[in-house]
N, C-alpha and C positions, 0 to 999 in steps of 0.2 A: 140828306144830312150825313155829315160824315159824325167816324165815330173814336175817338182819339185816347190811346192811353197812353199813360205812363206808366214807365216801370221801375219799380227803387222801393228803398225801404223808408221815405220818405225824410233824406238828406235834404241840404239846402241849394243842390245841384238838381237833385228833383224837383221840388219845389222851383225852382228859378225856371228849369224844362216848360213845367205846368206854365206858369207865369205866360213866358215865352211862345206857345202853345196858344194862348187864350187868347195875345195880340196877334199873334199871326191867322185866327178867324175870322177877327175882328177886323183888322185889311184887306181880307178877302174877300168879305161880305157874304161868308157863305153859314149857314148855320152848322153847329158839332156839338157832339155830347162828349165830356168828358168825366176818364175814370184812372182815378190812382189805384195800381197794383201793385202791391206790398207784398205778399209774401211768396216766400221763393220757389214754393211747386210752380204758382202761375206764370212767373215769372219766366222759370225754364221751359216752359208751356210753347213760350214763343222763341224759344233759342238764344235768348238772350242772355250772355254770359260776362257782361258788363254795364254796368247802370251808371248812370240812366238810358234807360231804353226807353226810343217812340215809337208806338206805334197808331198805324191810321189805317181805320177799314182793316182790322184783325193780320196787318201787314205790317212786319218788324222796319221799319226804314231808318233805324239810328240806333248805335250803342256806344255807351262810354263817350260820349259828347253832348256838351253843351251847346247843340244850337242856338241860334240868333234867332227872331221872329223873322228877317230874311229869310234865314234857311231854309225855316219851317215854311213858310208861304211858298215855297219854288217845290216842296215833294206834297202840299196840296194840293196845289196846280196839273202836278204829273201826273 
C-alpha cells in the first residue's frame, strides 16, 4: 500500500493536488493512504520549498505543481 502526502497549508491548489492524487489511485488500482501536511516544520522536513508538495512512500517527487491525475499515475508506477 503506498503512502501519499501532501504538502501545503491547505490552498485550493492543495486541495485540487489531493483531489488529483486520490484519482490517480483509483486508475491504478492499487490501494494508498493519504495524509495532508500543513505545517511548515514538516513540511521542510522533506525539502520542500514550494507547495504544493507530493510526496509517495516518504519520497518528495513534485513541488510547486499542480499535477494531472496522469501525472500522478506515471510516478506511482515508477
Amino acid at each position: 500500500m503506498k503512502k501519499i502526502q501532501i504538502l501545503g497549508s491547505g490552498c485550493a491548489k492543495c486541495n485540487d493536488l489531493m483531489n488529483n492524487a486520490k484519482e490517480a489511485v483509483k486508475q491504478s488500482g492499487e490501494e494508498a493512504t493519504f495524509e495532508k501536511v500543513t505545517t511548515l516544520n514538516e513540511i521542510m522536513k522533506f525539502g520542500c520549498m514550494t507547495t504544493p508538495g507530493l510526496v509517495i512512500d516518504g519520497k518528495l517527487v513534485s513541488q510547486g505543481k499542480l499535477l494531472k491525475p496522469e501525472q500522478i499515475l506515471q510516478l506511482l508506477r515508477s
